[in-house]
C-alpha positions in Angstrom: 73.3 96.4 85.2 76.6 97.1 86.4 79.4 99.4 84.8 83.0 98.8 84.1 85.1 101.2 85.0 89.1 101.7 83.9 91.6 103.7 85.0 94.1 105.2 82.6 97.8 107.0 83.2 101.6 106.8 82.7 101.9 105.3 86.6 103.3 108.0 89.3 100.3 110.0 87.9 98.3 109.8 90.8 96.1 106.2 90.0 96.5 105.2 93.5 94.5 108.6 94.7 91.8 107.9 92.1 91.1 104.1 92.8 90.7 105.2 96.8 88.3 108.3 96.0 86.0 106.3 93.7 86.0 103.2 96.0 85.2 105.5 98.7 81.7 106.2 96.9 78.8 104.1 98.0 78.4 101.0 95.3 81.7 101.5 94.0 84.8 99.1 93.9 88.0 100.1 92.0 91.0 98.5 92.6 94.2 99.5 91.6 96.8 97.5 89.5 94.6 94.4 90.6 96.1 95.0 93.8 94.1 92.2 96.4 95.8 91.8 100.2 99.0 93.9 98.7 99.7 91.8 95.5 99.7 93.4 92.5 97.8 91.7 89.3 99.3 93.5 86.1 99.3 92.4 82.4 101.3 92.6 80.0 101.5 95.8 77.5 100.8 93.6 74.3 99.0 90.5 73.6 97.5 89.8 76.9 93.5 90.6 75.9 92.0 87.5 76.9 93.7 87.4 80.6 92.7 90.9 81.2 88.5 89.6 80.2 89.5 86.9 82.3 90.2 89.7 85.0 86.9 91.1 84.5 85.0 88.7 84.8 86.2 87.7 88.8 86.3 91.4 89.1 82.4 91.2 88.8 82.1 88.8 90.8 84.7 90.0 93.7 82.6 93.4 93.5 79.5 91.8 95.3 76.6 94.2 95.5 78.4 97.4 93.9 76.9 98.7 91.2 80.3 99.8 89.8 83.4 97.8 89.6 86.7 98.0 87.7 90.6 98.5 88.2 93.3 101.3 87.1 96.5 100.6 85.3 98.4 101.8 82.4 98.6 98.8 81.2 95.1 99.1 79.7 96.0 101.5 77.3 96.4 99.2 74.2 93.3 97.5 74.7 90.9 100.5 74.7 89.7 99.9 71.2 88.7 96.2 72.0 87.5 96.5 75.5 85.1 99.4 74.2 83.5 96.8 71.4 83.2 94.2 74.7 81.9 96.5 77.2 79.6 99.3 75.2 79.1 101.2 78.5 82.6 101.1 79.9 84.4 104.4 80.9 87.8 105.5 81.1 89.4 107.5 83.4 92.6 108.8 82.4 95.1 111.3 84.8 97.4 112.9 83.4 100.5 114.3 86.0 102.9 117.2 84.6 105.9 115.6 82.5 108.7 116.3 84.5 107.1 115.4 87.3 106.2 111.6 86.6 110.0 111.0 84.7 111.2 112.4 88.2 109.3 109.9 89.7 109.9 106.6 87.9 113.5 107.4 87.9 113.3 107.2 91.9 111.4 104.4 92.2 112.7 102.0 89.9 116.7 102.6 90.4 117.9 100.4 89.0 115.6 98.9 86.6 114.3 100.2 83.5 111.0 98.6 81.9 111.3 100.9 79.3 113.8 99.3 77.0 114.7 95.7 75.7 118.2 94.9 77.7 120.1 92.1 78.7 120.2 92.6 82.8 123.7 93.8 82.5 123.1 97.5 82.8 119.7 97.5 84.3 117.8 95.0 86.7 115.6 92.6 85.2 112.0 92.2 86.3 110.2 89.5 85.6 106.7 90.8 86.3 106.8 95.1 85.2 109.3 94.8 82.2 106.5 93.3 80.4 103.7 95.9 81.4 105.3 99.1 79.6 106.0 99.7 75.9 109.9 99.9 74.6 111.4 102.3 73.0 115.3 102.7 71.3 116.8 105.0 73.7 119.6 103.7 76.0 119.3 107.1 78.3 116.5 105.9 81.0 115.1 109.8 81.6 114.4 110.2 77.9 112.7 107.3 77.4 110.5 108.0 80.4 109.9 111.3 78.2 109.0 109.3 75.0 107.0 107.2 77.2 105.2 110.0 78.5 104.5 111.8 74.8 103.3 108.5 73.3 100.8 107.5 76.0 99.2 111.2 76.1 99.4 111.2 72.5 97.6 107.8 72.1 94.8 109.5 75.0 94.3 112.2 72.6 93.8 109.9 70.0 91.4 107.7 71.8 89.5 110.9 73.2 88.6 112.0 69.9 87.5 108.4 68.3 85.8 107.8 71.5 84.7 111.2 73.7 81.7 109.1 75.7 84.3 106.6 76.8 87.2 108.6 77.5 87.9 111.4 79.7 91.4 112.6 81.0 92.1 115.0 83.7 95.3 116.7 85.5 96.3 115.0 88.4 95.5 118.1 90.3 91.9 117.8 89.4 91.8 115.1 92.6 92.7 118.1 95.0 89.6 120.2 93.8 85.5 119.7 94.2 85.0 120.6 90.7 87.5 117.6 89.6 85.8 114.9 92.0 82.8 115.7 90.5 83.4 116.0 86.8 84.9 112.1 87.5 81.9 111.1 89.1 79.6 113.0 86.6 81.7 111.4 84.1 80.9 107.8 85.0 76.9 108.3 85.8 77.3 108.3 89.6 73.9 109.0 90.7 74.4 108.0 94.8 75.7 110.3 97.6 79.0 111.6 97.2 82.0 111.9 99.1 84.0 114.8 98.0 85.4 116.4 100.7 88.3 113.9 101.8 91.8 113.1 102.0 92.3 111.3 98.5 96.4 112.2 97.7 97.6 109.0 98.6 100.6 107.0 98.1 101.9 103.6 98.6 104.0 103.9 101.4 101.9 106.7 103.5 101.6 104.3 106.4 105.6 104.3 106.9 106.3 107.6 105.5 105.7 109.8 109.4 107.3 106.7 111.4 110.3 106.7 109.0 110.7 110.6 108.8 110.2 111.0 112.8 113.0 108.4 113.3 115.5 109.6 111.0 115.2 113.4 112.2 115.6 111.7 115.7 118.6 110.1 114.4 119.9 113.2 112.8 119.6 114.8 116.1 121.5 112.7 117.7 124.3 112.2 115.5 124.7 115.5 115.4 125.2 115.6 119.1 127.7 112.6 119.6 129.3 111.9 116.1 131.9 113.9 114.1 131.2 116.0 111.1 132.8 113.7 109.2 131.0 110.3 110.0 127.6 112.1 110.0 128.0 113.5 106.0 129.0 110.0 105.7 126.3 107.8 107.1 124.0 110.6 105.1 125.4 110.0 101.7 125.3 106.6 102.3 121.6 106.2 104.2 119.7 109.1 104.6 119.1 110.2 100.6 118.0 107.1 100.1 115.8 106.8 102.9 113.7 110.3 102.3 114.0 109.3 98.4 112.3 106.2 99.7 109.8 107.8 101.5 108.9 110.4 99.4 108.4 108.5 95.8 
């Protein structure tokens, strides 16, 4: 019979890491954010139970032979409870980053957006697919709801962990860096095959572009430093190059 397998965490937590080292074991198949061909398959953070089952379902089916199958998103986090009383041998996997660290994180990626409150689109950008995926809180400053974000989900993980301790298990981020991490995740879920424990898991979504883009603009540096004045060159970097190696390195 095969087992379900969901991956818990705030987002920029290291998810993406986790769904490429357990899909890199032999009969397993996690996907991450429903991500299929580089489109994203997220539901919403309340009342959106019976798509997610839905989601199940074809992700059985899309798994083929594996004996494990599932996907990772924070999204899941509500629906713990119910997905537990439809799948009795589900696990969770839930990785927990350092605080700072992740409200660091969201804050460069999303710019101008914030899913994290109710607004109007006249501050912040509305988006029509993640503003729906995260809770809201009443706190206009964007970095201190990411906080209250932050404490409520690893609050509600405690929480869960403690109703359900052979469902649940939550780990630091760093624990995908070590042997003893890979393994207690792997332990965790039953995985009884070979295992692969000694690669390159830290990933992120942009890793394909990140050398191309940072060889170019250190070429680019060079050579304005060479043929433009000070002046222009501080700036063309004010205006392209933080944004660039923010891009890059989110």
């Amino acid at each position: 019979m095969k087992k379900l397998i969901i991956g818990l965490g705030t987002g920029r937590c290291g998810s993406l890491s986790l769904s490429f080292f357990l899909s890199d074991q032999q009969g397993i198949q996690v996907l991450h954010e429903g991500n299929i061909n580089d489109k994203p398959n997220p539901f919403k953070w309340e009342n959106d139970y019976e798509n997610i089952l839905q989601w199940i379902e074809e992700l059985e089916l899309f798994s083929n032979s594996n004996q494990y199958f599932g996907d990772i998103g924070m999204y899941f986090l509500p629906y713990v409870s119910s997905l537990i009383t439809q799948f009795p041998d589900i696990r969770f996997i839930c990785l927990k980053r350092n605080r700072q660290e992740v409200i660091n994180s969201f804050l460069v990626k999303t710019q101008d957006r914030n899913h994290w409150c109710e607004h109007d689109g006249t501050i912040w950008k509305k988006d029509p697919v993640w503003d729906s995926v995260f809770p809201k809180f009443n706190e206009p400053d964007k970095a201190k709801v990411l906080g209250l974000y932050w404490d409520m989900y690893y609050e509600e993980i405690d929480r869960l962990i403690l109703e359900y301790p052979e469902h649940i298990c939550c780990l630091s981020t760093e624990s995908l860096n070590s042997l003893i991490g890979r393994n207690e995740i792997l332990d965790f879920i039953g995985y009884k095959g070979e295992r692969k424990v000694n690669g390159n898991y830290i990933k992120n979504k942009h890793d394909d572009f990140n050398s191309f883009y940072k060889h170019s603009l250190n070429i680019l540096l060079w050579m304005g430093r060479h043929t433009l004045p000070k002046s222009v060159r501080h700036l063309l970097w004010k205006i392209i190059g933080k944004n660039l190696y923010n891009y890059i390195n989110w």
